[in-house]
LUMNUFI-685914 format. One record per residue (C-alpha): residue in three letters; x, y, z. Coordinates in nm, 3 decimals. Layout:
! residues N
   r       u       v       w
 ala       X       Y       Z
...
END
This chain:
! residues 423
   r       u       v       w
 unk   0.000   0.000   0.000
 unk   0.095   0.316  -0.074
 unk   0.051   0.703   0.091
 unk   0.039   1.021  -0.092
 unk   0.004   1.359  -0.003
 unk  -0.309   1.525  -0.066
 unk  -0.259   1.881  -0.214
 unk  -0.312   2.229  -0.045
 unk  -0.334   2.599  -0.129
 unk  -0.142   2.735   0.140
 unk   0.102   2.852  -0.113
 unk  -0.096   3.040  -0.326
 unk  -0.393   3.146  -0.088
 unk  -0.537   3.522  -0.218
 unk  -0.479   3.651   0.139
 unk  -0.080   3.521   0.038
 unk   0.096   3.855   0.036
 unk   0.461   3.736  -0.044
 unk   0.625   3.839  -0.307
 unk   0.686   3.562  -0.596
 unk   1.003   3.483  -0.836
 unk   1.149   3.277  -1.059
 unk   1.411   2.998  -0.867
 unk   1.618   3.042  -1.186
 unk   1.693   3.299  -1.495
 unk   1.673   3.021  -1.712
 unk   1.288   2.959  -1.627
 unk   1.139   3.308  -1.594
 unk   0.781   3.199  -1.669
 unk   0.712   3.047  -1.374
 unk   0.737   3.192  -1.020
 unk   0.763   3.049  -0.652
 unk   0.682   3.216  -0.301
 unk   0.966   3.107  -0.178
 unk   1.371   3.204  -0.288
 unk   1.454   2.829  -0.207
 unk   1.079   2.652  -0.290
 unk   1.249   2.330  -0.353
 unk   1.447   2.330  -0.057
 unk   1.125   2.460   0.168
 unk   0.917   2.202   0.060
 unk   1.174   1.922   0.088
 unk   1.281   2.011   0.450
 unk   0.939   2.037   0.518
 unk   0.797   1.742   0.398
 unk   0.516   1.980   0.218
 unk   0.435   1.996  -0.154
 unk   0.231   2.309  -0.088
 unk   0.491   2.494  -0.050
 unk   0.642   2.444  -0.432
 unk   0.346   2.516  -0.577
 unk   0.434   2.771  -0.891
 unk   0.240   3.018  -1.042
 unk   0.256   3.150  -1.447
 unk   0.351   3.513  -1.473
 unk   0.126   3.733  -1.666
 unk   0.332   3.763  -1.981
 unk   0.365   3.402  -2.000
 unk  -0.047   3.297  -1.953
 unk  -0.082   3.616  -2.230
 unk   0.142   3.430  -2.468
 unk   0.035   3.062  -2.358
 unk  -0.372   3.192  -2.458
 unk  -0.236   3.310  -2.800
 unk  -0.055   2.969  -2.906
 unk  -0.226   2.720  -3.193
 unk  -0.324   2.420  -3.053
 unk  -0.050   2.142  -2.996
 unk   0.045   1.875  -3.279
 unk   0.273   1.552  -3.219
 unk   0.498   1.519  -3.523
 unk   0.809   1.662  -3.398
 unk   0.971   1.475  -3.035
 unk   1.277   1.566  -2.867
 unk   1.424   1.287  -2.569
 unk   1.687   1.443  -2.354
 unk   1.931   1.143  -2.236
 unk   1.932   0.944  -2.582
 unk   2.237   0.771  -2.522
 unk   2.076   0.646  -2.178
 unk   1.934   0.326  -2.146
 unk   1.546   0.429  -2.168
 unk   1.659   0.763  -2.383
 unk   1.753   0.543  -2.680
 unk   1.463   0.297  -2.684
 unk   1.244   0.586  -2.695
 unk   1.392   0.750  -2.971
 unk   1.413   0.390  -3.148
 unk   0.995   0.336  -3.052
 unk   0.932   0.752  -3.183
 unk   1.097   0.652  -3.484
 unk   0.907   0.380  -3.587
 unk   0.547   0.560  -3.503
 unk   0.422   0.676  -3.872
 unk   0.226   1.013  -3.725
 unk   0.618   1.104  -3.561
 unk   0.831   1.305  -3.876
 unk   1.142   1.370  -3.684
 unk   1.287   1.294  -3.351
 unk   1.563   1.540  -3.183
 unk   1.814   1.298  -3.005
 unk   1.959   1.478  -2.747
 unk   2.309   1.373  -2.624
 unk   2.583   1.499  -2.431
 unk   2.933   1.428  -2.585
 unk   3.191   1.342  -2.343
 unk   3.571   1.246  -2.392
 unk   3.634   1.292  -2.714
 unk   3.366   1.099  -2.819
 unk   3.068   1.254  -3.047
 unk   2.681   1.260  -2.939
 unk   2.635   1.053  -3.248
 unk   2.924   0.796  -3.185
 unk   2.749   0.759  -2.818
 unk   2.397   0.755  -2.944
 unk   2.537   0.472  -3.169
 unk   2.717   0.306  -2.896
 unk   2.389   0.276  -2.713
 unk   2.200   0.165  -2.942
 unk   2.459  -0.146  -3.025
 unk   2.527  -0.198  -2.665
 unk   2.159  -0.274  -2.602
 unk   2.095  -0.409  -2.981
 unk   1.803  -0.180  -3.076
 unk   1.794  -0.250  -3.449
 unk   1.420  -0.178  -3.480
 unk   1.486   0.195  -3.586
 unk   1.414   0.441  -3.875
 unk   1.780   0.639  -3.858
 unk   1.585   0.851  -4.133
 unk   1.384   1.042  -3.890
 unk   1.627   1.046  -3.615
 unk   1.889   1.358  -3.542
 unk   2.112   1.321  -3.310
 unk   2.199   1.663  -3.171
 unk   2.412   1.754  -2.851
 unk   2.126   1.919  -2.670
 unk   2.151   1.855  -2.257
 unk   1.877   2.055  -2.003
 unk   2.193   2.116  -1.764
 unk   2.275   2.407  -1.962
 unk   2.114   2.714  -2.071
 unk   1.973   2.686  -2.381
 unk   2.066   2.294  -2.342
 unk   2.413   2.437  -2.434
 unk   2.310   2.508  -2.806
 unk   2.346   2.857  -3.022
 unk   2.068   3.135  -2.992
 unk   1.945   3.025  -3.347
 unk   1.947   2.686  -3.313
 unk   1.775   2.688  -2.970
 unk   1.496   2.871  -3.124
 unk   1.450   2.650  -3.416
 unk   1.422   2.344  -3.175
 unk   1.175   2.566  -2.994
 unk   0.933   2.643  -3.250
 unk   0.972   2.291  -3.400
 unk   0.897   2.011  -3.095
 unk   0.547   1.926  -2.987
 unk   0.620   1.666  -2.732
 unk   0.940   1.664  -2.495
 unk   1.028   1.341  -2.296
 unk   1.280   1.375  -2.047
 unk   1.540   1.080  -1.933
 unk   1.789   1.266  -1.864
 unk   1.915   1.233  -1.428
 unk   2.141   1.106  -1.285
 unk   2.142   0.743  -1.100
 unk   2.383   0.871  -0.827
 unk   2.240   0.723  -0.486
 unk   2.554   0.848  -0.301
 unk   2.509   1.263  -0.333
 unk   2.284   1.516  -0.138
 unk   1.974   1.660  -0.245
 unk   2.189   1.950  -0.276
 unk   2.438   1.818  -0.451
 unk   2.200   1.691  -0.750
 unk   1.988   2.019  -0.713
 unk   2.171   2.247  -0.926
 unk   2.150   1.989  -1.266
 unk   1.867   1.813  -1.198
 unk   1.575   2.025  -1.056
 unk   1.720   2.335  -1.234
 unk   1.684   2.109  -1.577
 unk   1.361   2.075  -1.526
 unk   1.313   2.408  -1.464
 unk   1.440   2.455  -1.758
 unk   1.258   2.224  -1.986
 unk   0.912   2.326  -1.869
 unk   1.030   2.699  -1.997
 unk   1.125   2.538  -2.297
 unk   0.775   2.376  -2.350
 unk   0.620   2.746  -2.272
 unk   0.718   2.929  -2.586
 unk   0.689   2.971  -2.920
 unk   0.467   2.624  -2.958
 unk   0.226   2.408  -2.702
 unk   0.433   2.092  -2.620
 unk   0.383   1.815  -2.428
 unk   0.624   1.714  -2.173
 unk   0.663   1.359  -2.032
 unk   0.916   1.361  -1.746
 unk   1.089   1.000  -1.601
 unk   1.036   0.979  -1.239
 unk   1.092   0.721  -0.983
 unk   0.861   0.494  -0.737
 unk   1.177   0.560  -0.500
 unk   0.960   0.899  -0.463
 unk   0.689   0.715  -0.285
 unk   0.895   0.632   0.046
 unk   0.836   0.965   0.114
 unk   0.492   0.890   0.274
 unk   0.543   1.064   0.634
 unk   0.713   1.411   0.811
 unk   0.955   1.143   0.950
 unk   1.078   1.030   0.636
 unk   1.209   1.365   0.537
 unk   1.404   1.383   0.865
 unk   1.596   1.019   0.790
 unk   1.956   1.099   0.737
 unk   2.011   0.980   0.357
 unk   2.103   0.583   0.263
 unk   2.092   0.426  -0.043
 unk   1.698   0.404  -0.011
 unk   1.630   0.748   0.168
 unk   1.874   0.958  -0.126
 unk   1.915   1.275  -0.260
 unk   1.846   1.096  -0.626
 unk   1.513   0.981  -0.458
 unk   1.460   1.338  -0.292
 unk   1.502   1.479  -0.631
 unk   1.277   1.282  -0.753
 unk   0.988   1.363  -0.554
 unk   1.054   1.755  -0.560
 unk   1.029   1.694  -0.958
 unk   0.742   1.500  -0.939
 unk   0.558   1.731  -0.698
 unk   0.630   2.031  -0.917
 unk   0.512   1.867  -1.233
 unk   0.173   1.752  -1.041
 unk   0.122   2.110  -0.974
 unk   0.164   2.221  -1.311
 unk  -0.049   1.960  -1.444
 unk  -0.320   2.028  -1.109
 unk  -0.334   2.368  -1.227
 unk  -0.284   2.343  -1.605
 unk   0.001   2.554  -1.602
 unk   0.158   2.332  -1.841
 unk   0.110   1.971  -2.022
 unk   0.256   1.696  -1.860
 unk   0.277   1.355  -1.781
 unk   0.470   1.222  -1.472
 unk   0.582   0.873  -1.537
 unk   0.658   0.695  -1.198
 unk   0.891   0.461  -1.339
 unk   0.981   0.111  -1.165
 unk   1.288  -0.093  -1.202
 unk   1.366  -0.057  -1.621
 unk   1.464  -0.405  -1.726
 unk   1.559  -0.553  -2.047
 unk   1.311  -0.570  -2.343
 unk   1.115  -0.819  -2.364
 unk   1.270  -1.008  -2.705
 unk   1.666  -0.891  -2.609
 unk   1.660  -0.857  -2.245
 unk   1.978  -0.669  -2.220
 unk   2.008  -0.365  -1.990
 unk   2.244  -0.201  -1.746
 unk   2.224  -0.480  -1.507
 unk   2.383  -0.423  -1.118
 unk   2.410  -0.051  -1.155
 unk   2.006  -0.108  -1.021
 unk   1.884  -0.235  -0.693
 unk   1.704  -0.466  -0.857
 unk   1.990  -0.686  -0.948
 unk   2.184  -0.510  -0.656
 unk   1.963  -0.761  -0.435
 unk   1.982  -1.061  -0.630
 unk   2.388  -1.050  -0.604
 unk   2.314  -1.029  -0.233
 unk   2.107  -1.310  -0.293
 unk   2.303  -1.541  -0.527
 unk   2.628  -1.482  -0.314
 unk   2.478  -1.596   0.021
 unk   2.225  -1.880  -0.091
 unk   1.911  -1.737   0.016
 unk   1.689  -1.435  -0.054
 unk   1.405  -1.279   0.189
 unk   1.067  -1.400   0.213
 unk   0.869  -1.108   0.079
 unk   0.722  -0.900  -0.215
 unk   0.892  -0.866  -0.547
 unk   1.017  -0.538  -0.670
 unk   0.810  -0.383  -0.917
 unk   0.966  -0.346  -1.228
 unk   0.869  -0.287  -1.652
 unk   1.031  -0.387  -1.968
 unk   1.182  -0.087  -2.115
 unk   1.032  -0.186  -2.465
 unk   0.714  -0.189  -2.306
 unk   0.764   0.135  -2.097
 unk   0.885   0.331  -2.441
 unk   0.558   0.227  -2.612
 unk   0.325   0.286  -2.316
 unk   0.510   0.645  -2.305
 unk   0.478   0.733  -2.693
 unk   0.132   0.573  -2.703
 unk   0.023   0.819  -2.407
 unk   0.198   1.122  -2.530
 unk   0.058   1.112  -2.865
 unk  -0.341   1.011  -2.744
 unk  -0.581   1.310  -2.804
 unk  -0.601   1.333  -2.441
 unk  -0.247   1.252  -2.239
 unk  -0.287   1.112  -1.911
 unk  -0.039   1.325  -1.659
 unk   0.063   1.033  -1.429
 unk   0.190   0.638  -1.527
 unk   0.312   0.409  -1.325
 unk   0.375   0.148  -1.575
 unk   0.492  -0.109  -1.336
 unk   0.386  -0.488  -1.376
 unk   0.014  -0.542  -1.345
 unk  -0.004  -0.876  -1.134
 unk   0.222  -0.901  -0.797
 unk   0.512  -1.175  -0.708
 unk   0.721  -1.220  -0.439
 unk   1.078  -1.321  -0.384
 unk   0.976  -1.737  -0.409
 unk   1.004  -1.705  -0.756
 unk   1.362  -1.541  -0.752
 unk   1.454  -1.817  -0.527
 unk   1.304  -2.112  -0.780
 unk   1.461  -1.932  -1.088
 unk   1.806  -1.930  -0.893
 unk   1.799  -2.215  -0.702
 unk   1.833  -2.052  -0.363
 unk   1.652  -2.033  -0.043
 unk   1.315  -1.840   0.092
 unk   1.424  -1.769   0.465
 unk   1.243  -1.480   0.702
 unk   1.436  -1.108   0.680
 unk   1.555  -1.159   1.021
 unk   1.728  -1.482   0.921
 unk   1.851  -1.345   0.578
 unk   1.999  -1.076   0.758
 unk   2.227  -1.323   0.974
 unk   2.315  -1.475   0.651
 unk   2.429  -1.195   0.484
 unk   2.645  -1.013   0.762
 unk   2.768  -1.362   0.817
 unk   2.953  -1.431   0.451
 unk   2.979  -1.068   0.325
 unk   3.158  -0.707   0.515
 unk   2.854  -0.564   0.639
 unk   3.035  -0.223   0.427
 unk   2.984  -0.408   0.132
 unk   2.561  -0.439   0.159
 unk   2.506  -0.183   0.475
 unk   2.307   0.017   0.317
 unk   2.089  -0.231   0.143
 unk   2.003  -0.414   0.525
 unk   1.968  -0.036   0.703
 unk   1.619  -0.026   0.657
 unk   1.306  -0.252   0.665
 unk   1.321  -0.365   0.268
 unk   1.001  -0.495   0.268
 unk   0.827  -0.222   0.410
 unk   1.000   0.010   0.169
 unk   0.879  -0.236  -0.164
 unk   0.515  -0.214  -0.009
 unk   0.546   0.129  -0.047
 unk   0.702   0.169  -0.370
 unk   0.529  -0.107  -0.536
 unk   0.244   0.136  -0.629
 unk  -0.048  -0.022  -0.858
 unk   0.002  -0.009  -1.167
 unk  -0.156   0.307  -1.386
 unk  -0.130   0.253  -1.760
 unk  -0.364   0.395  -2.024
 unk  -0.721   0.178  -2.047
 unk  -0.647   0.074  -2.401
 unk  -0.325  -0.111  -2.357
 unk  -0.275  -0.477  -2.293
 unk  -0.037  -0.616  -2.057
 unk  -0.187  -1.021  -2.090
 unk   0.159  -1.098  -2.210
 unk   0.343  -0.987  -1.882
 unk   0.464  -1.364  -1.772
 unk   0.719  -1.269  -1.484
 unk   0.881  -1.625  -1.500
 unk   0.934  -1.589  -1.830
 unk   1.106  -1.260  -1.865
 unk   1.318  -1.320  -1.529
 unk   1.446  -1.662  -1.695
 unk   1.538  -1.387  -1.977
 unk   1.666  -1.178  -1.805
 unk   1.928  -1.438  -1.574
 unk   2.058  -1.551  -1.940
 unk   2.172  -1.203  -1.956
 unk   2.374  -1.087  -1.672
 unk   2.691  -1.179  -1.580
 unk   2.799  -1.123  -1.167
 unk   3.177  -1.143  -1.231
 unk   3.298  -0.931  -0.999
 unk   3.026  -0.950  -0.781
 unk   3.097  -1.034  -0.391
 unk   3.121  -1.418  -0.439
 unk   3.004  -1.722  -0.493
 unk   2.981  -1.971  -0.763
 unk   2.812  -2.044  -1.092
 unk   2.421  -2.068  -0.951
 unk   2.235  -2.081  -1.301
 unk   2.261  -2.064  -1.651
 unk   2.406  -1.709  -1.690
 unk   2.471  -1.580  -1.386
 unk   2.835  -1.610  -1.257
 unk   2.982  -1.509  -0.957
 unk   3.379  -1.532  -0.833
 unk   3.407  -1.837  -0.571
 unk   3.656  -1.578  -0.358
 unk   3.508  -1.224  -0.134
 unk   3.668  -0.932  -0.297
END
């Protein structure tokens, strides 16, 4: 079960005499009662208190625009795991005429040669490369760090926006992540202000839904309690607000644990806790009687986004997570390991591995934490997920990840392969 917050109007009561600006000069459109609203609301524990308003000018020039189309896309983070399947799923839809890949080039190596990489690291063939541009367009930097001109071509020429771009760094501060990752967005939502009605679908996290009481804000940060998960939720509780008050067109996507597609089954494998838990698992024998992590095929989570963002009427929050529960027995019969209680798999653990090595994971109640983030599913009515077999795509996914270099242990099924030695 999960908790939300129910929205207020504390922020933006008429009686509200504080003065409003924008958090950043890259976003003047929309306006906050507070220098620091992300901050506010995070220490806080209250989503009130980030509620934006539009500024004059900007509703004036919103009320004049034509009303949206969807032939032109733009992803931010192509060359990320879920980035390039989008642009791969956008390029194959026949109403889409062009999609902007936006990359960041790093090290001598060309957004194109790492939108490439991606793409063959993964193997997405299924693509039409004649619609696709890759283009080295990033939200960290003012005009996504392109020229005057060419910013306001790509600004009169997108009508939807879908942002994967963040960063998957569980060990940094809220404050730390702030400046890139909640200023982006700040930016992007400008960007979908002017010149042209776009939609903008935004990648969060379920990690955002431990946030469920005042005492959760005031947990020091772990790997579960993080500034990636704190970012999350400010982003998602600006974008509901914009959506609440139709500000702006959006859709929050709640995303659980990405896998692999469902044909390939490749994907970035132990850099998620996902597979973070089954190397716990696999190295000591055992794995924790309780629920299964929610998780979605990226194929399947590209097409559920594209098919929402493109519907006459977009819904503004997914959580396109797997329809029908499991639990851990499953994990066990697919890896040949045993269901014991938490307490017990606990012993286990801190028994065969340094406790530095997995402290983290074992800090908190797990399965209290997957009750909470294991919201139900929300997908658009239309689509069909009679397919989703979870045996079937684990047994997938197994025959594609490799644990060398994992804790220890040895070979425990076909395709996953651990080192008999503790490193």
């Amino acid at each position: 079960m999960t908790a939300e917050y129910s929205f207020t109007t504390r922020a933006n009561d008429a009686d509200d005499v504080r003065p409003f600006s924008p958090l950043t000069s890259d976003s003047p459109s929309l306006e906050f009662s507070r220098k620091y609203a992300d901050i506010a609301a995070l220490s806080a524990g209250d989503p009130s208190l980030l509620r934006p308003r539009l500024t004059d000018d900007a509703r004036e020039n919103l009320a004049g625009l034509p009303p949206q189309s969807n032939e032109v896309a733009l992803v931010f983070g192509a060359n990320g795991f879920v980035g390039a399947h989008l642009v791969a799923r956008l390029s194959a839809d026949p109403t889409i005429t062009t999609v902007y890949a936006g990359v960041r080039g790093a090290d001598g190596v060309s957004a194109q040669e790492r939108f490439e990489l991606t793409l063959l690291q993964y193997s997405i063939s299924v693509i039409d490369r004649s619609k696709v541009q890759v283009i080295e367009a990033v939200p960290t930097r003012t005009r996504f760090g392109l020229d005057p001109d060419s910013y306001r071509f790509l600004r009169r020429s997108v009508d939807l926006v879908f942002n994967s771009a963040s960063s998957t760094d569980y060990d940094s501060s809220y404050l730390e992540l702030r400046e890139d990752w909640f200023a982006s967005l700040l930016r992007v939502v400008q960007f979908t202000l002017e010149d042209r009605r776009k939609h903008l679908t935004y990648m969060g996290s379920i990690g955002a839904f431990i946030y469920t009481s005042p005492e959760d804000f005031l947990r020091p940060d772990s790997w579960w309690y993080s500034g990636y998960c704190q970012m999350k939720w400010i982003n998602g509780q600006l974008l509901r607000w914009l959506s609440r008050d139709g500000i702006a067109s959006v859709t929050l996507c709640e995303s659980p644990y990405v896998l692999g597609g469902t044909v390939v089954g490749k994907d970035p494998g132990r850099v998620y806790s996902w597979w973070r838990a089954i190397e716990v698992a696999v190295n000591v024998g055992a794995i924790w009687d309780g629920p299964g992590m929610n998780y979605a095929p990226v194929d399947v989570l590209a097409d559920v986004l594209v098919h929402n963002a493109t519907a006459d009427e977009p819904m503004d929050h997914l959580v396109p997570s797997n329809p029908t529960p499991y639990d851990n027995s499953l994990l066990a019969e697919l890896l040949g390991i045993d269901v014991v209680p938490w307490e017990q798999f606990i012993e286990v653990v801190t028994s065969k591995i340094p406790y530095r090595k997995v402290s983290s994971l074992l800090s908190s109640d797990v399965n209290d934490l997957i009750y909470r983030s294991n919201a139900p599913s929300r997908l658009p009515a239309s689509y069909d997920t009679s397919w989703w077999n979870h045996k079937e795509l684990f047994t997938l996914y197994l025959d594609n990840i490799d644990f060398r270099g994992a804790v220890a242990a040895p070979v425990v099924a076909p395709g996953v392969r651990v080192p008999a030695e503790v490193s």
